[in-house]
Rosetta silent file (secondary structure, phi, psi, omega in degrees, C-alpha in Angstrom):
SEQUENCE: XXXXXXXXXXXXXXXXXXXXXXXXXXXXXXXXXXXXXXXXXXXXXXXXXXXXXXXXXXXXXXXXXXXXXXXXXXXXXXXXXXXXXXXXXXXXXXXXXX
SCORE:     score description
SCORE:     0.000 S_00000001
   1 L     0.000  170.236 -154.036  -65.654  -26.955  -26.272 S_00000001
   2 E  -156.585  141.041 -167.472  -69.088  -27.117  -28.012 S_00000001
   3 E  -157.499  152.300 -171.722  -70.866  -24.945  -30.408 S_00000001
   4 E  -100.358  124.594 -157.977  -74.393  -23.961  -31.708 S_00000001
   5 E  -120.511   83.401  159.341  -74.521  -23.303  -35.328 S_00000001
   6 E  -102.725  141.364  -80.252  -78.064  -21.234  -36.700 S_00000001
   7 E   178.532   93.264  155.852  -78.630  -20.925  -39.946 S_00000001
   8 E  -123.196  141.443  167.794  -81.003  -18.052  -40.969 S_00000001
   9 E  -141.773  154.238 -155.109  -82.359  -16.865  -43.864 S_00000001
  10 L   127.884   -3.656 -177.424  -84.295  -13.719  -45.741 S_00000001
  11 L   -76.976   -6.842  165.225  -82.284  -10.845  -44.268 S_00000001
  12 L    70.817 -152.224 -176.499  -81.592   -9.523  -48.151 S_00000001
  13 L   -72.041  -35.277 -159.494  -78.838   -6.977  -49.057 S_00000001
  14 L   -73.318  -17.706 -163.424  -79.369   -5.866  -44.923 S_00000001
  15 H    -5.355  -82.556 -156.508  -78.350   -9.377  -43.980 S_00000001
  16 H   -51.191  -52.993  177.854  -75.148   -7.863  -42.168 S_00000001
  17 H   -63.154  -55.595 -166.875  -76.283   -4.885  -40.497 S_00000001
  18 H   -39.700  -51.791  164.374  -79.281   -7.022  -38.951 S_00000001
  19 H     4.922  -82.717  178.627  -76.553   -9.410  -37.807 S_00000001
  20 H   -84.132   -5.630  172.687  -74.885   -7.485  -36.100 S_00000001
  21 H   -77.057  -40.564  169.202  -77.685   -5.644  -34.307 S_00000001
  22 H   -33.440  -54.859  173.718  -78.545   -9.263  -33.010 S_00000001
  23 H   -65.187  -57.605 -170.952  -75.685   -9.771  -32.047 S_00000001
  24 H   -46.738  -33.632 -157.455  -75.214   -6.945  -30.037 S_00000001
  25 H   -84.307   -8.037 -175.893  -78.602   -7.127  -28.464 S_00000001
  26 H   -94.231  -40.566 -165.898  -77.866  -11.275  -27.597 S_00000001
  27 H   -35.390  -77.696 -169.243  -74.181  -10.421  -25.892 S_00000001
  28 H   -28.528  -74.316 -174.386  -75.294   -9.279  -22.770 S_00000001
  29 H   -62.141  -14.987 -154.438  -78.197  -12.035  -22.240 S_00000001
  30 H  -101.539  -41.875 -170.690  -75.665  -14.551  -23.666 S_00000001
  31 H   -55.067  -54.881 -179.549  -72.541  -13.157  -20.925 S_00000001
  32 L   -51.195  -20.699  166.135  -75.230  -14.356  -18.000 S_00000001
  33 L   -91.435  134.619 -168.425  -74.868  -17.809  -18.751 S_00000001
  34 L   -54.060   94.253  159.804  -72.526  -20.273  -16.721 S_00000001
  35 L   120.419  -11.958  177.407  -70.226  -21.810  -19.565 S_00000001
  36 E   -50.847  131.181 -175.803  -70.594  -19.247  -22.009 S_00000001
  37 E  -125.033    0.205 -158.062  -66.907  -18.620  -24.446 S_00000001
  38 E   147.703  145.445 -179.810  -68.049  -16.729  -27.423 S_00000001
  39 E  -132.262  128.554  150.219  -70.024  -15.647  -30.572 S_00000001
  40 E  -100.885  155.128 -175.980  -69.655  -15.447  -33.813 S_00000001
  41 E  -160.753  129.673  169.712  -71.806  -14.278  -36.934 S_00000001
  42 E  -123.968  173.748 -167.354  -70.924  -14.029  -40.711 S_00000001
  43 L  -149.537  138.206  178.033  -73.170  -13.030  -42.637 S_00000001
  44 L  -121.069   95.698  169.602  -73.503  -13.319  -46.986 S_00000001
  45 L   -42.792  -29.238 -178.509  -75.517  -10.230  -48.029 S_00000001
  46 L   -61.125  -81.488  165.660  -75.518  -12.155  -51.617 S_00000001
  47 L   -34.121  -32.823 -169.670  -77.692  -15.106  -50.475 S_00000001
  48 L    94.481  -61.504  173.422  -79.394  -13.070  -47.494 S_00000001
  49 L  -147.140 -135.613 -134.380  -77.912  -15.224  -45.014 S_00000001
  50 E   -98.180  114.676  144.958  -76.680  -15.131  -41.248 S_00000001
  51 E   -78.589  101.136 -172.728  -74.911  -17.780  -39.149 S_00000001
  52 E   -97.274  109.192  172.022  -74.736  -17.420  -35.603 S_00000001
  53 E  -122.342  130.795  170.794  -72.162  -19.547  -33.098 S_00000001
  54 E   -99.670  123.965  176.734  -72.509  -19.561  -29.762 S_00000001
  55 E   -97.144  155.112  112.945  -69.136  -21.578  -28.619 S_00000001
  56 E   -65.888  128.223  164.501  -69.578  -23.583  -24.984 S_00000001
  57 L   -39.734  -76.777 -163.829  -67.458  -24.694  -22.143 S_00000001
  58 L  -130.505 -156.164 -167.783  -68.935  -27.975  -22.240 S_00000001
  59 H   -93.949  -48.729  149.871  -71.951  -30.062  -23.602 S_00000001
  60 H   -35.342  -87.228 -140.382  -73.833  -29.393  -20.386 S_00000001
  61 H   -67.198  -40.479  178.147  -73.604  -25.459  -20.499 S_00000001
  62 H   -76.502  -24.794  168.272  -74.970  -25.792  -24.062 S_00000001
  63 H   -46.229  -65.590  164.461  -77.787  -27.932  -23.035 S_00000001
  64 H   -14.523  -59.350 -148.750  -78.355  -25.147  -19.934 S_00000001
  65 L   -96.069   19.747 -156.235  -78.620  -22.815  -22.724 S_00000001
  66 H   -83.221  -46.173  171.368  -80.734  -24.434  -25.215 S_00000001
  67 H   -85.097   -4.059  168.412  -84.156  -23.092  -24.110 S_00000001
  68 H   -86.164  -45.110  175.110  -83.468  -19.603  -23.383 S_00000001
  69 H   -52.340  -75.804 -133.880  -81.260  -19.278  -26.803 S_00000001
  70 H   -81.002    0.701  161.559  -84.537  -20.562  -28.393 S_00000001
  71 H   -76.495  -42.990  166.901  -86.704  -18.486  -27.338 S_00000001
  72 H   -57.894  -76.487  176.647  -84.423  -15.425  -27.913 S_00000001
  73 H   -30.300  -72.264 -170.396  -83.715  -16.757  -31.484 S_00000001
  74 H   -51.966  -38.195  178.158  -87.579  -17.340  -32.623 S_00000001
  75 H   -61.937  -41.972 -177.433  -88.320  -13.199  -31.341 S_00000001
  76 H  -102.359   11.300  122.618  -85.725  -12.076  -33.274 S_00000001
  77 H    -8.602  -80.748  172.175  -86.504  -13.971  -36.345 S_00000001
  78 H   -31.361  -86.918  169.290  -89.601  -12.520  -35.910 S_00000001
  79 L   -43.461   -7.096 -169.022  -88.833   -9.265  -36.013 S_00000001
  80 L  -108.127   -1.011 -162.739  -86.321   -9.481  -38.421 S_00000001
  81 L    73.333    1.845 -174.744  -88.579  -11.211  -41.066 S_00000001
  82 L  -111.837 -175.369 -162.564  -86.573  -14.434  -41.759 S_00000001
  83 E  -111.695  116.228  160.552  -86.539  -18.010  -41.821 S_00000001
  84 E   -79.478  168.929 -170.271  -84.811  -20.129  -39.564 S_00000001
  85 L  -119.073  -46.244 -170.331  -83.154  -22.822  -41.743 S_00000001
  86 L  -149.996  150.291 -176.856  -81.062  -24.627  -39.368 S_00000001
  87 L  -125.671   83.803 -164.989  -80.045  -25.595  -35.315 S_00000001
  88 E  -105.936  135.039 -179.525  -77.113  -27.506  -35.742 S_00000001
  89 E  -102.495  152.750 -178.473  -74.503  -28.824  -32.290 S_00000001
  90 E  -156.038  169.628  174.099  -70.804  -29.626  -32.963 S_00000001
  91 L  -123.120  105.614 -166.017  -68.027  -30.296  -30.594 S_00000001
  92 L   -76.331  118.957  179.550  -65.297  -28.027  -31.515 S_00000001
  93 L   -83.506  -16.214 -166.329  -61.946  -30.002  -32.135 S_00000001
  94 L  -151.434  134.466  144.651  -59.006  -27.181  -33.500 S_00000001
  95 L  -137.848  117.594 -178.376  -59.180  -23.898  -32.342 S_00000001
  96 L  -101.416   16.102 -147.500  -56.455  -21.937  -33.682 S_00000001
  97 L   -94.286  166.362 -162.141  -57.229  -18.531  -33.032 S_00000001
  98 L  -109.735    0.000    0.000  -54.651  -15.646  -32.496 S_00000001
């Protein structure tokens, strides 16, 4: 599995709510892609900010997805007032979750 790691910041005390309105508003557009497994987002209202993972099937499905997340990302940046900071790829090795 394979995962997209972005790294924004400037979201302030709201960090959290904004977050999660992303997130909701990405699920949908994110469920239409072939290979999609999952999202995550923490968020540190102390700092201002948000991390967003997109997990992948494979390395392929995240490539697939790489220009439509970035287009999606830079609008709601936009709108949200922040900075991206970082676009980072990993290949996820331990997944324990229950």
């Amino acid at each position: 599995m394979y995962a997209s790691l972005t790294t924004v910041r400037g979201g302030g005390p709201d960090v959290s709510a904004t977050a999660r309105m992303a997130a909701e508003s990405m699920l949908t557009w994110l469920r239409d892609f072939d290979g999609y497994k999952g999202l995550l987002v923490f968020a540190d209202p102390e700092s201002g900010t948000a991390r967003i993972m997109t997990l992948w099937a494979s390395e392929e499905a995240l490539e697939r997805s790489e220009r439509g997340r970035a287009e999606v990302r830079h609008s709601m940046i936009s709108a949200a007032g922040a900075e991206l900071e970082s676009v980072e790829r990993y290949e996820l090795v331990t997944d324990d979750r229950v």
